[in-house]
C-alpha positions in Angstrom: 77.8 79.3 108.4 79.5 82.9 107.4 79.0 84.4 111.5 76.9 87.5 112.7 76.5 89.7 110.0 76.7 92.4 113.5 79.4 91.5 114.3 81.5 92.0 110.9 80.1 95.5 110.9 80.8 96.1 114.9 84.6 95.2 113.3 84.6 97.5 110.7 83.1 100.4 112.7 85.7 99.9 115.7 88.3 101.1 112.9 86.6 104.2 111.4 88.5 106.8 113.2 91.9 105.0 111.8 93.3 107.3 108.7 93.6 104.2 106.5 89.8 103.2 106.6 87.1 104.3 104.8 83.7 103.1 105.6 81.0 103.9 102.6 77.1 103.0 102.6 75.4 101.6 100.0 72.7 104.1 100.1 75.3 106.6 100.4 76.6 105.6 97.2 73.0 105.3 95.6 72.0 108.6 96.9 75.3 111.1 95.4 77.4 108.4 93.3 79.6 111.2 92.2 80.4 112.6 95.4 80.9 108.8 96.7 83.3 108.8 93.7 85.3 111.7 94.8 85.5 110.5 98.4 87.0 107.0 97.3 89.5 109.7 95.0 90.6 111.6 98.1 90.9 108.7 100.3 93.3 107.0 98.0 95.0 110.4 96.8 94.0 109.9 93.3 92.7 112.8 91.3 90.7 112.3 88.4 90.1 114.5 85.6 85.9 114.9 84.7 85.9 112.1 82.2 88.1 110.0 84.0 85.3 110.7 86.8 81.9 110.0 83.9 83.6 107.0 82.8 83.7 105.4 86.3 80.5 106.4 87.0 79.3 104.8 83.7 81.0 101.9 84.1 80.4 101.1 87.8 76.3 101.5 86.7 74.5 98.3 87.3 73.1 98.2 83.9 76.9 98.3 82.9 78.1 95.8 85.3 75.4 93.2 84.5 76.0 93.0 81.1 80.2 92.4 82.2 80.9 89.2 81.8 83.6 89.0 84.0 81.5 90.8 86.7 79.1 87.6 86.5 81.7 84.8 86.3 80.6 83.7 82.5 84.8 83.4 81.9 85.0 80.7 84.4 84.6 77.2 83.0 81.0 75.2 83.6 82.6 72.9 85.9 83.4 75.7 88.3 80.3 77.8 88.2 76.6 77.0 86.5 76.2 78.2 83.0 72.7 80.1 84.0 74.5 81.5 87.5 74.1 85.3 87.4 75.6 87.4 90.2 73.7 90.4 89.4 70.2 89.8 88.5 67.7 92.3 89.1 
C-alpha cells in the first residue's frame, strides 16, 4: 500500500550529488551522534555553540523523546489516535 521501499531510496540516492541534499544513515547517526549533529549544522549553515550542541544531543535521545508527549501523539484527542498508541516503544 505505501510502494517499494527501493524505490523511495533509489529516489533519494539519484539526488545526493545535488548541494541542497543531505542524505544521513541511521546507523550513521547511532554510531557518532555528535558529528551527525555537526553535519546537519554545516549543511544548513547554522553554527551552534557546545551547549547549544549537548542540549540537542540530549534532547534528540530516545529516552528523551519517549517520554515527549508530543513526540507520541498523547496531545491529540482519543478520537483521532488510541489512548495506549505509543510511537516509540522500545
Amino acid at each position: 500500500p505505501y510502494g517499494s521501499w527501493f524505490e523511495h531510496i533509489r529516489g533519494w540516492m539519484s539526488m545526493r550529488d545535488r548541494e541542497n541534499v543531505l542524505l544521513l544513515s541511521y546507523e550513521e547517526l547511532q554510531k557518532d551522534p555528535r558529528s551527525t549533529i555537526e553535519k546537519i549544522c554545516q549543511f544548513l549553515g547554522k553554527k551552534l555553540n557546545p551547549e547549544e550542541l549537548d542540549s540537542v544531543l540530549k534532547n534528540s535521545s530516545f529516552h528523551v523523546m519517549k517520554e515527549n508527549k508530543m513526540s507520541n501523539l498523547e496531545t491529540l484527542p482519543e478520537t483521532r489516535v488510541d489512548k495506549d498508541f505509543k510511537i516509540t516503544r522500545k
